[in-house]
C-alpha positions as CSV (number, residue, x, y, z in Angstrom):
1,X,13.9,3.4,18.9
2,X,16.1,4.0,21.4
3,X,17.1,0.8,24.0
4,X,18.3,3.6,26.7
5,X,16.8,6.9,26.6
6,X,18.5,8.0,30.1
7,X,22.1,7.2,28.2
8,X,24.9,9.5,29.5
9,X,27.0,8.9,26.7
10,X,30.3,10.5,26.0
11,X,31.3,11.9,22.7
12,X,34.9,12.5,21.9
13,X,35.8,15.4,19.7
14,X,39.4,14.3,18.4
15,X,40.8,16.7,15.9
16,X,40.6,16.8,12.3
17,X,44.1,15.5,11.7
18,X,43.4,12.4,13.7
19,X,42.4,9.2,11.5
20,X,38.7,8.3,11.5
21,X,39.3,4.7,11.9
22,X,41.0,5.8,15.3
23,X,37.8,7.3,16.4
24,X,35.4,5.8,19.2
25,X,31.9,5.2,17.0
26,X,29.0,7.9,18.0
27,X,26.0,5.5,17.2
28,X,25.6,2.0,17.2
29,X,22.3,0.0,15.7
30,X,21.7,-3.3,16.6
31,X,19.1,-5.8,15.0
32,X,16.0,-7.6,16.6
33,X,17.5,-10.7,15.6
34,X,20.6,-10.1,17.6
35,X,19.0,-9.3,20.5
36,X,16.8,-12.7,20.5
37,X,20.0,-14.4,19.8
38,X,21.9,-13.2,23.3
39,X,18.7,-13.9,25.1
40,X,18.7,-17.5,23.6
41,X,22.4,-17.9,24.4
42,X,21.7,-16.8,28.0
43,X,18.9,-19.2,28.4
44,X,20.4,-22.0,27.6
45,X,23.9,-21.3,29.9
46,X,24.8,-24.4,32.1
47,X,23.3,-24.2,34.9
48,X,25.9,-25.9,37.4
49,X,27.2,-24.0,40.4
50,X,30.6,-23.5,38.8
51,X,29.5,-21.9,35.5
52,X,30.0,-18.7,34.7
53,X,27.7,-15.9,36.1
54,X,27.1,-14.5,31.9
55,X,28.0,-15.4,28.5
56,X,29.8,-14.1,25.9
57,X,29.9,-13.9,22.2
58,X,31.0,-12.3,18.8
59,X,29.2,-9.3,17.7
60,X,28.8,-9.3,13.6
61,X,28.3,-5.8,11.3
62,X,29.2,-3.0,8.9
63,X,30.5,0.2,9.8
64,X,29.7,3.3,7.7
65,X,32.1,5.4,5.5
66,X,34.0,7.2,8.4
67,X,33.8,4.9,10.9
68,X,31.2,6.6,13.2
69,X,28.2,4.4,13.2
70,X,28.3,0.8,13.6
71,X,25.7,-1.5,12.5
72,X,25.3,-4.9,14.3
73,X,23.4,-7.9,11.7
74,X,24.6,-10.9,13.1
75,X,26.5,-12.4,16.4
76,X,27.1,-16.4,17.4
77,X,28.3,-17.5,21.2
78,X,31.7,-17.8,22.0
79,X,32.5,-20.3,24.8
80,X,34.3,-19.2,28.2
81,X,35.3,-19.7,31.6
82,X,35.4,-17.5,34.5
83,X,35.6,-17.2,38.6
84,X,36.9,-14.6,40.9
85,X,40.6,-16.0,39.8
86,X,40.8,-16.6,36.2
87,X,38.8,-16.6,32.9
88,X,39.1,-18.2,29.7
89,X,38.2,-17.5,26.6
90,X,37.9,-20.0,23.9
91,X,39.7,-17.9,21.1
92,X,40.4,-21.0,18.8
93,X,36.5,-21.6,18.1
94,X,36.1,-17.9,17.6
95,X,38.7,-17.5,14.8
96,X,37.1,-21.0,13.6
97,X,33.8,-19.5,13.3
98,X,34.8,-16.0,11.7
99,X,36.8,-18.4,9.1
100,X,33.9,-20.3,8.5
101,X,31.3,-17.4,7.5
102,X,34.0,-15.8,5.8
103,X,33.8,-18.9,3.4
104,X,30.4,-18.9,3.5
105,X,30.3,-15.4,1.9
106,X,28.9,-13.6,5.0
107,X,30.0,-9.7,4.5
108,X,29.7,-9.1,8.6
109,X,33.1,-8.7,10.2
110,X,33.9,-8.5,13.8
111,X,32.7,-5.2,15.2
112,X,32.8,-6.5,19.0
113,X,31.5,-8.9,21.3
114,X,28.4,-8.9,24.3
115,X,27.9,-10.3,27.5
116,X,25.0,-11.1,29.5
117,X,25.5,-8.8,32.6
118,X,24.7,-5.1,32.8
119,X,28.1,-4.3,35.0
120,X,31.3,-4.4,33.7
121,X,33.8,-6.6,36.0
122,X,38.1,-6.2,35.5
123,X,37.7,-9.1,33.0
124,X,36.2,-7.1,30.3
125,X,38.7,-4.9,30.0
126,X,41.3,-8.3,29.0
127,X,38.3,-9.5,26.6
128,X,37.8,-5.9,25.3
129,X,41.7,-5.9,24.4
130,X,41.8,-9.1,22.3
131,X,38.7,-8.1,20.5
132,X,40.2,-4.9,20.1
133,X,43.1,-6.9,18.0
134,X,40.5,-8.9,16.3
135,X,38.6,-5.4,14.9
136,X,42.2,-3.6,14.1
137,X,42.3,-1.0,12.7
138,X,39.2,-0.1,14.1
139,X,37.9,0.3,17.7
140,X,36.0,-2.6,19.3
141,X,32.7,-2.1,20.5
142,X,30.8,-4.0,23.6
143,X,27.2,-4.7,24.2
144,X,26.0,-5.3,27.5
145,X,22.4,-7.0,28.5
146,X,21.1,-6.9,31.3
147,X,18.6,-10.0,31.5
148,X,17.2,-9.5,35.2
149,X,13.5,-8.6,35.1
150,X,11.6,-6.9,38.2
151,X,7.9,-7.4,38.5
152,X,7.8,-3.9,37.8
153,X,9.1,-4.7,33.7
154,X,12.3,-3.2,34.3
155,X,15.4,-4.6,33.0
156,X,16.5,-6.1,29.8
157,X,18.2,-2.8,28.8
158,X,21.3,-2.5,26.2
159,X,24.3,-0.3,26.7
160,X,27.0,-0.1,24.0
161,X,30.6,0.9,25.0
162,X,33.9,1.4,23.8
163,X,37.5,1.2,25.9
164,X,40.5,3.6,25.7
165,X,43.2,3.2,27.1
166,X,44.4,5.2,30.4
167,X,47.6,5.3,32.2
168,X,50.9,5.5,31.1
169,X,52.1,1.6,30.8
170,X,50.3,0.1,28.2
171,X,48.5,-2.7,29.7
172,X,44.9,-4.8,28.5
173,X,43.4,-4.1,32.1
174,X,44.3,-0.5,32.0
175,X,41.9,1.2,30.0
176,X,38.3,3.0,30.7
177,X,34.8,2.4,28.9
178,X,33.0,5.0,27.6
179,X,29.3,4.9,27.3
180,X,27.9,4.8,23.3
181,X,24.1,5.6,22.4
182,X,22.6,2.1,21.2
183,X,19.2,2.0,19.1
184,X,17.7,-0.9,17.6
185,X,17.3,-0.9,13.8
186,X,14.5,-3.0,12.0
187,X,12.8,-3.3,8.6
188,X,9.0,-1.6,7.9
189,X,7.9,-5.4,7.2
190,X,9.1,-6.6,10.3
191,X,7.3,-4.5,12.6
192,X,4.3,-6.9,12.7
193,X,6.5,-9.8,14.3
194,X,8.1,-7.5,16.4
195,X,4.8,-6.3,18.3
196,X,3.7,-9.7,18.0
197,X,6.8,-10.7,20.7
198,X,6.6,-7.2,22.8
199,X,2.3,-7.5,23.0
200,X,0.9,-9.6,25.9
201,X,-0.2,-13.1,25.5
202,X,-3.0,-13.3,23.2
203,X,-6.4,-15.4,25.4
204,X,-7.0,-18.0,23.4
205,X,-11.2,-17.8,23.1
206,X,-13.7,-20.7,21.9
207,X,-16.3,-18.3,20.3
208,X,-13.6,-17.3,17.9
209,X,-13.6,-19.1,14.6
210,X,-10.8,-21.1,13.8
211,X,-7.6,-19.6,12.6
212,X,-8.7,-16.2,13.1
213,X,-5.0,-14.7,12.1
214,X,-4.8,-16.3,9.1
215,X,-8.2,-15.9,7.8
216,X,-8.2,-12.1,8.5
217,X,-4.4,-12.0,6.7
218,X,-5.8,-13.9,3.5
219,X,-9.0,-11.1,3.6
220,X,-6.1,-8.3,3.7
221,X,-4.0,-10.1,1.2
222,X,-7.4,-10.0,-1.2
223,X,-7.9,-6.8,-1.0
224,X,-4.8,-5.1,-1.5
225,X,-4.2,-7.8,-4.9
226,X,-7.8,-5.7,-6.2
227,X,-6.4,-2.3,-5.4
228,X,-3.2,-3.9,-6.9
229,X,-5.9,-5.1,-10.1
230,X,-7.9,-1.7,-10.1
231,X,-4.7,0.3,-10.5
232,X,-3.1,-1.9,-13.7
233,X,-6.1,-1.5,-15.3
234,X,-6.9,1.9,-14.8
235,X,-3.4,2.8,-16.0
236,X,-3.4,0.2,-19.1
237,X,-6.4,1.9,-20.4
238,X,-5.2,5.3,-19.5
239,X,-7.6,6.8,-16.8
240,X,-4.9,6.8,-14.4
241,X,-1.5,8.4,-15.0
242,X,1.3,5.9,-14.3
243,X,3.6,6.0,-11.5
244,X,7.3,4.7,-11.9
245,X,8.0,3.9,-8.5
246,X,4.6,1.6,-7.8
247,X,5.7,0.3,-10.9
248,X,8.6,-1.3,-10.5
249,X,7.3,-2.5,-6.5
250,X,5.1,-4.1,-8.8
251,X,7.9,-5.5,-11.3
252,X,9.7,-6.4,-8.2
253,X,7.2,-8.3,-6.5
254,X,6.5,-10.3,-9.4
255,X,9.9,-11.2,-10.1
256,X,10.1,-9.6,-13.1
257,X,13.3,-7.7,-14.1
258,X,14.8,-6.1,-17.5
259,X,17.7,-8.9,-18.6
260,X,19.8,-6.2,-18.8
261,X,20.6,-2.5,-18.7
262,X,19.5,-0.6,-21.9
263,X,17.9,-3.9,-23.2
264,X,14.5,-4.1,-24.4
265,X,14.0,-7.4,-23.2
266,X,11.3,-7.7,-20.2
267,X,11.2,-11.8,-20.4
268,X,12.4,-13.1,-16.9
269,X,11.7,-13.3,-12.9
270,X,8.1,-15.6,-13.2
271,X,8.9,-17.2,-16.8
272,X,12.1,-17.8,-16.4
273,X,11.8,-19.2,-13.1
274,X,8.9,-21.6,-14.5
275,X,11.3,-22.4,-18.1
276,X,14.2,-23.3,-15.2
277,X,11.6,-25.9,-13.2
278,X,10.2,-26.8,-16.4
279,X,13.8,-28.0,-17.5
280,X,14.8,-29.1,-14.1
281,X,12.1,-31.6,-14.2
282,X,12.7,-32.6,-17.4
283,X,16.0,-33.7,-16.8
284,X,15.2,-35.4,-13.4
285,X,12.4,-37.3,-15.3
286,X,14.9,-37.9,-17.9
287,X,17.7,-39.5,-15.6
288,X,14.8,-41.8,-13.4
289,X,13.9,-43.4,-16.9
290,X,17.6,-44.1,-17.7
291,X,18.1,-45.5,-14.4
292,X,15.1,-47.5,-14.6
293,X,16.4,-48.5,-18.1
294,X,19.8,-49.4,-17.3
295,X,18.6,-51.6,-14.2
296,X,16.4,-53.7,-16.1
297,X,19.0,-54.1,-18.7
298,X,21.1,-55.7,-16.0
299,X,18.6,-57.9,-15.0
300,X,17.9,-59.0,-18.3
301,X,22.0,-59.4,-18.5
302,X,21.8,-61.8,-15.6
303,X,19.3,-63.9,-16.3
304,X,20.5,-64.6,-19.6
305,X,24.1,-65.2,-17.8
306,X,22.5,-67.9,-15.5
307,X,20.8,-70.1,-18.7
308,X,23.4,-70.5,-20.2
């Protein structure tokens, strides 16, 4: 689904001999999840007279084999500073945080950064160059939000760019942004949350029985675990010819898995998990009753101390 449908975007045609991590990206996908993360970062900006007019922050992804599409999973709020004079950037707490999910085994690395403001002002183009050296070899990207809503429900559109340089000194502030189509990427599963926050504001209604969401999901839930029911036992006694891929859905959705490839073994995922809790409370049963043990032995130890 595309987040700008009137995009004017500009694709670069650089020749075959040029490297493809040189090359501006020609798509960039961003999840839900980033998207409600900028809007909660903008929504909870100080509010004094002196902040800043936007915010700012790390963008988080994967880029494809050659570079051309770039897929944002993950950003986190960078703190700054800026007037009609200066800005700063608090670069420490960004490397800080990169450093941190990097030991945290996060595979996202630094694909851009966003800010809250659907015009770009002569300070991007100095943030654009030091994310540009945080992304080397390849190009940074930028996201921009615009988070003013009309009555009319316009607004809160997303516009990818990326900067090259122009002029013949090589400095941060002279360079030119190109426009980059932006489309928003989400999961089959995750569809039913996502119309859930675009829908309008569900009327809360007295004649409607309690819990009304949840007791028509439980129905739904019942009824696909007797299709689920009908199907094994049609196939286990060979009315129905099996089908490998509902198959292993089904081996995946019980946790079930072969122990490994080529093996014959099918033991794992539900009783495995149950032998692990099994043994887990075993051993936590085991260590309350030595504790319990050992503490009454030292109780015993001092009152036989204090009569003699």
């Amino acid at each position: 689904m595309s987040l700008d449908t009137s995009s004017s975007a500009i694709h670069l045609n650089l020749p075959p001999t040029s490297s493809s991590q040189l090359r501006a990206p020609n798509l960039i996908t961003v999840h839900p999840s980033v998207i409600a993360s900028i809007l909660t970062h903008h929504s909870r900006r100080p509010t004094e007279a002196d902040s800043s007019p936007r915010v700012i922050g790390t963008l988080m992804g994967t880029r494809s084999d050659n570079g051309q599409e770039i897929d944002v999973r993950a950003c986190f709020a960078v703190p700054h500073k800026e007037d009609e004079q200066q800005i700063a950037v608090d670069m420490p707490f960004q490397q800080g945080m990169v450093q941190l999910l990097a030991k945290n085994g996060a595979k996202e690395s630094i694909v851009g950064w966003y800010a809250t403001h659907p015009t770009l002002n002569p300070y991007s183009a100095l943030i654009q160059n030091y994310f540009t050296g945080e992304t080397a070899p390849y190009p940074s990207v930028h996201l921009t939000i615009d988070t003013e809503l009309d009555p009319s429900g316009k607004g809160l559109g997303v516009k990818g760019w990326v900067s090259t340089s122009l002029g013949l000194s090589a400095k941060p502030e002279n360079c030119v942004f190109l426009p980059v189509p932006v489309e928003i990427k989400y999961a089959e599963s995750e569809r039913a949350a996502l119309d859930l926050l675009t829908g309008p504001a569900p009327t809360p209604s007295p004649a409607l029985p309690p819990l009304p969401a949840l007791s028509s999901s439980l129905s739904q839930l019942s009824s696909l675990i007797d299709q689920t029911l009908a199907y094994v036992q049609s196939v286990n006694a060979g009315s129905q010819a099996p089908n490998v891929e509902v198959g292993r859905y089904l081996l995946e959705g019980l946790g079930r898995w072969s122990a490994s490839a080529g093996s014959n073994e099918d033991e794992g995922g539900v009783k495995a998990g149950l032998q692990d809790t099994l043994t887990v409370s075993y051993l936590s049963n085991l260590v309350r009753s030595q504790v319990e043990l050992a503490g009454r032995l030292a109780l015993l130890q001092q009152q036989q101390q204090v009569a003699q």
